[in-house]
C-alpha positions in Angstrom: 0.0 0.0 0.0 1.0 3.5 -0.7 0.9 4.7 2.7 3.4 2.0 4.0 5.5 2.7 1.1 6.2 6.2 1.5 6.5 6.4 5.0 3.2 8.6 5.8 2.4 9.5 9.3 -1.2 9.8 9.8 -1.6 13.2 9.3 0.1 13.3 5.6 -2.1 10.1 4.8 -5.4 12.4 5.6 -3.4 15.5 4.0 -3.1 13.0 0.6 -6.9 12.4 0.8 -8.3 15.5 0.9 -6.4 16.9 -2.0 -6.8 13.3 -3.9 -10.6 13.8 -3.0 -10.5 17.6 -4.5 -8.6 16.6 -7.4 -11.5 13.5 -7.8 -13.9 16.9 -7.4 -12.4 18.9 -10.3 -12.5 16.0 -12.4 -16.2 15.4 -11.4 -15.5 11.9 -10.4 -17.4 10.0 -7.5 -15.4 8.9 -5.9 -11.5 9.0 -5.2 -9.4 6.4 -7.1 -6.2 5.5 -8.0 -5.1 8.3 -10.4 -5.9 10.7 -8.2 -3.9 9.7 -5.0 -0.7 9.6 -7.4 -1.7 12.9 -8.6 -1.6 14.3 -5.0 1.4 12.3 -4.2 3.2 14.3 -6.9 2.2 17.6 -5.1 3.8 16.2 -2.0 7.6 16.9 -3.8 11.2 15.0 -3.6 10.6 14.5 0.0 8.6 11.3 -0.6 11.1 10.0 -3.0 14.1 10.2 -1.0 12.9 7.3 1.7 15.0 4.6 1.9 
């Protein structure tokens, strides 16, 4: 899972949500799927990409 992989305390794994779930909203979607959780994982920056 995403959350495990990156590291996320629980706070940046809500923080992902809500602008997955906004992105989901500008693209009039339902509901929140995968797409847009890696879209909001790209607004999150290097910081994510530099776990070990």
């Amino acid at each position: 899972m995403w959350v495990v992989h990156f590291a996320l305390s629980a706070h940046s794994y809500h923080r992902i949500l809500k602008v997955a779930r906004t992105i989901a909203d500008l693209t009039e979607s339902e509901g929140v799927n995968a797409t847009h959780v890696a879209e909001a994982l790209q607004y999150r920056g290097e910081d994510l990409l530099n776990t070990s």
